[in-house]
Biopython code that builds the backbone (N, CA, C, O; Angstrom):
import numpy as np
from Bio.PDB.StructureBuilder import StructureBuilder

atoms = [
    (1, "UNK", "N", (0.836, -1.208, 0.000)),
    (1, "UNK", "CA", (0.000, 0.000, 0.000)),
    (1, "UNK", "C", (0.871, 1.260, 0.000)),
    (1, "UNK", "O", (0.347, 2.236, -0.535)),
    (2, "UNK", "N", (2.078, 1.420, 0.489)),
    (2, "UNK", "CA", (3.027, 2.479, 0.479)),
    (2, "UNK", "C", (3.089, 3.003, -0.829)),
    (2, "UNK", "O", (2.865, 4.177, -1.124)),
    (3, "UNK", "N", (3.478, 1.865, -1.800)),
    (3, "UNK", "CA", (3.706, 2.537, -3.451)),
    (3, "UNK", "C", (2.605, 3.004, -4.025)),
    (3, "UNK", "O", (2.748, 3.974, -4.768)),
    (4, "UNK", "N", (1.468, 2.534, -3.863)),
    (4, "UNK", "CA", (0.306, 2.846, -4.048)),
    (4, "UNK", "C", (0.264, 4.687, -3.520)),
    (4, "UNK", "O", (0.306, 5.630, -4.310)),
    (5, "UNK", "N", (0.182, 4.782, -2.138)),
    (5, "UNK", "CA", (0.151, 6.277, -1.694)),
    (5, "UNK", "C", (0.868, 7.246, -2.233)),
    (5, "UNK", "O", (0.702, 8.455, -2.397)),
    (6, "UNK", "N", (1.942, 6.255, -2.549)),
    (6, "UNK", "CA", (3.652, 7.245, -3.531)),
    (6, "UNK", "C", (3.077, 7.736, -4.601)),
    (6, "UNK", "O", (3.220, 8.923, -4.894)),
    (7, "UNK", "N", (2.156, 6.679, -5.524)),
    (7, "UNK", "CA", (1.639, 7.067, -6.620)),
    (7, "UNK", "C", (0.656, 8.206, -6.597)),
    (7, "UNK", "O", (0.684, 9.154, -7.382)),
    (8, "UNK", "N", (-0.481, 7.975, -5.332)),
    (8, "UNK", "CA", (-1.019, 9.006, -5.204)),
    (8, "UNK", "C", (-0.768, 10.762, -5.560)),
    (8, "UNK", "O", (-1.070, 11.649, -6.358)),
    (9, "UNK", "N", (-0.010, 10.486, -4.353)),
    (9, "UNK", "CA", (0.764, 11.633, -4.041)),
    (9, "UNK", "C", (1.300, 12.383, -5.308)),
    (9, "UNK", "O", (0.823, 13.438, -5.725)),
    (10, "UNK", "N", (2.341, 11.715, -5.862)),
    (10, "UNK", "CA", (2.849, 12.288, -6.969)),
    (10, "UNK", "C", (1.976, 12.719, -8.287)),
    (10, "UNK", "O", (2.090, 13.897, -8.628)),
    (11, "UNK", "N", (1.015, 11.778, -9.148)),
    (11, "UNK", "CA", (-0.483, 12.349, -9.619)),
    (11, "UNK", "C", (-1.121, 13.480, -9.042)),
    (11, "UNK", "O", (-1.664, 14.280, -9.804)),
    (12, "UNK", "N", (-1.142, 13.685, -7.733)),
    (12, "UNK", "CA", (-1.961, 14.798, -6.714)),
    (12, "UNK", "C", (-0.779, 15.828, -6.967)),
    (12, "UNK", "O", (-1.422, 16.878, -6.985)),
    (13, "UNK", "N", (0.308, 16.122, -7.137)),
    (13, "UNK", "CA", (1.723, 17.052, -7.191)),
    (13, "UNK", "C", (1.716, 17.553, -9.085)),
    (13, "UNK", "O", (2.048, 18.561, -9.710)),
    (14, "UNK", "N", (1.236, 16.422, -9.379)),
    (14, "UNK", "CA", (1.262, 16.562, -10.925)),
    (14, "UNK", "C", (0.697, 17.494, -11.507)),
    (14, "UNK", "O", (1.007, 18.283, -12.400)),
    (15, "UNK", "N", (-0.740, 17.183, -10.485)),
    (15, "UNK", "CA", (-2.118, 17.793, -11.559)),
    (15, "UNK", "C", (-1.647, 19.160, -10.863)),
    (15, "UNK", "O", (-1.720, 20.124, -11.625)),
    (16, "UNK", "N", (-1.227, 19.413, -9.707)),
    (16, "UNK", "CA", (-1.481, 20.585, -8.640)),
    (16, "UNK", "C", (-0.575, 21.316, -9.284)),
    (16, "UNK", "O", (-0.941, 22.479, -9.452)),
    (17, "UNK", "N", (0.923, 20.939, -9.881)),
    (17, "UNK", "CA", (2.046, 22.174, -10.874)),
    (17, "UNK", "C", (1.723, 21.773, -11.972)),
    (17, "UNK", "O", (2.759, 21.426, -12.540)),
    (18, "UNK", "N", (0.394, 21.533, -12.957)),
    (18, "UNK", "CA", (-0.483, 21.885, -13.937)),
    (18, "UNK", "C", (-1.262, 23.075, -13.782)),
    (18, "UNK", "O", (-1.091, 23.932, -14.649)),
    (19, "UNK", "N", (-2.179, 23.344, -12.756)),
    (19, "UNK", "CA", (-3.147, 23.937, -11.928)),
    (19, "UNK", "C", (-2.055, 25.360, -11.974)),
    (19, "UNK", "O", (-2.084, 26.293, -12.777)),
    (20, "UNK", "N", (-1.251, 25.168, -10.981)),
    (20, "UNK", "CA", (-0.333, 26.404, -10.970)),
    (20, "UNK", "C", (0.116, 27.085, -12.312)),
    (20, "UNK", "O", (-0.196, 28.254, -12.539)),
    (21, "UNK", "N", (0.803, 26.390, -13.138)),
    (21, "UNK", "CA", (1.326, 26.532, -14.448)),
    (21, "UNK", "C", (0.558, 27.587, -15.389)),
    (21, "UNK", "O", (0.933, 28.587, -16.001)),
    (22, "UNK", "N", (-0.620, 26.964, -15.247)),
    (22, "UNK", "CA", (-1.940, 27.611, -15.877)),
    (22, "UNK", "C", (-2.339, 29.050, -14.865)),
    (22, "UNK", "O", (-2.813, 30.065, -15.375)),
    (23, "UNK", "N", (-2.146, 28.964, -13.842)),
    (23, "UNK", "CA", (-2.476, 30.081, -13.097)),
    (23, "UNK", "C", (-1.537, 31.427, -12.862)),
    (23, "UNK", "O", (-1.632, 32.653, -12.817)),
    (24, "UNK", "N", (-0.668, 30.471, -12.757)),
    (24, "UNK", "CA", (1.213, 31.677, -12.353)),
    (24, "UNK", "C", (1.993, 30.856, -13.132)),
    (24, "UNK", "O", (2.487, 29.776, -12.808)),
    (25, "UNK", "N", (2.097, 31.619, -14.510)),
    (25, "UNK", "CA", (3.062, 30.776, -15.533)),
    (25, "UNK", "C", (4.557, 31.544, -15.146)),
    (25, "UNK", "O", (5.566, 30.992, -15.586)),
    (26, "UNK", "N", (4.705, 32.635, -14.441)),
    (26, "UNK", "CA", (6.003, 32.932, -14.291)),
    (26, "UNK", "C", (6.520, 31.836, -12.906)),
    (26, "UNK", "O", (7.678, 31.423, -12.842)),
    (27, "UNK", "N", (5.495, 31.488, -11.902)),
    (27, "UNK", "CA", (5.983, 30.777, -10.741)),
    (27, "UNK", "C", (6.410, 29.584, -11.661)),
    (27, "UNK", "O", (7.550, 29.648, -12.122)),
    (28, "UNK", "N", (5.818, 28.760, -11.907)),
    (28, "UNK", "CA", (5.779, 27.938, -12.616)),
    (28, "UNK", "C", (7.333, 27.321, -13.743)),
    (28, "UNK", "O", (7.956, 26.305, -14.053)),
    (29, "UNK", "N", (7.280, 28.749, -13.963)),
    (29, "UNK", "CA", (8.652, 29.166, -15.246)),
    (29, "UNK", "C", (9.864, 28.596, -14.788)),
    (29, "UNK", "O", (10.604, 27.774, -15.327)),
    (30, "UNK", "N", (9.995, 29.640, -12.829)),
    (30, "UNK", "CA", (11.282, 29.388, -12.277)),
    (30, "UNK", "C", (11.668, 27.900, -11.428)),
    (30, "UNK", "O", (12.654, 27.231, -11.121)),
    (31, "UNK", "N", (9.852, 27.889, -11.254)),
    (31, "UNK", "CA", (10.104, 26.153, -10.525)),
    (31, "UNK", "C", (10.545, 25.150, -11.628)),
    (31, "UNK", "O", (10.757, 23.971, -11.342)),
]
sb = StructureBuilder()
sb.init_structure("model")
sb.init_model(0)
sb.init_chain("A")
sb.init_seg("    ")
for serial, (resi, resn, name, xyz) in enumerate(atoms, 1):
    if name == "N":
        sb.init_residue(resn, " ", resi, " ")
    sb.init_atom(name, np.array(xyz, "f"), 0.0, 1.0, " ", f" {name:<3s}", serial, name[0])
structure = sb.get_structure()
């Protein structure tokens, strides 16, 4: 179940600096 949560997590990080990207493309730029 650990890798499972890993996967979570990282999908949930994914979509979330998509979300940002689209919102603050300069934050986004330097991250």
């Amino acid at each position: 179940m650990r890798h499972v949560k890993f996967a979570v997590v990282c999908v949930v990080l994914f979509i979330h600096k998509n979300e940002l990207s689209k919102m603050l493309p300069k934050t986004a730029g330097n991250a």
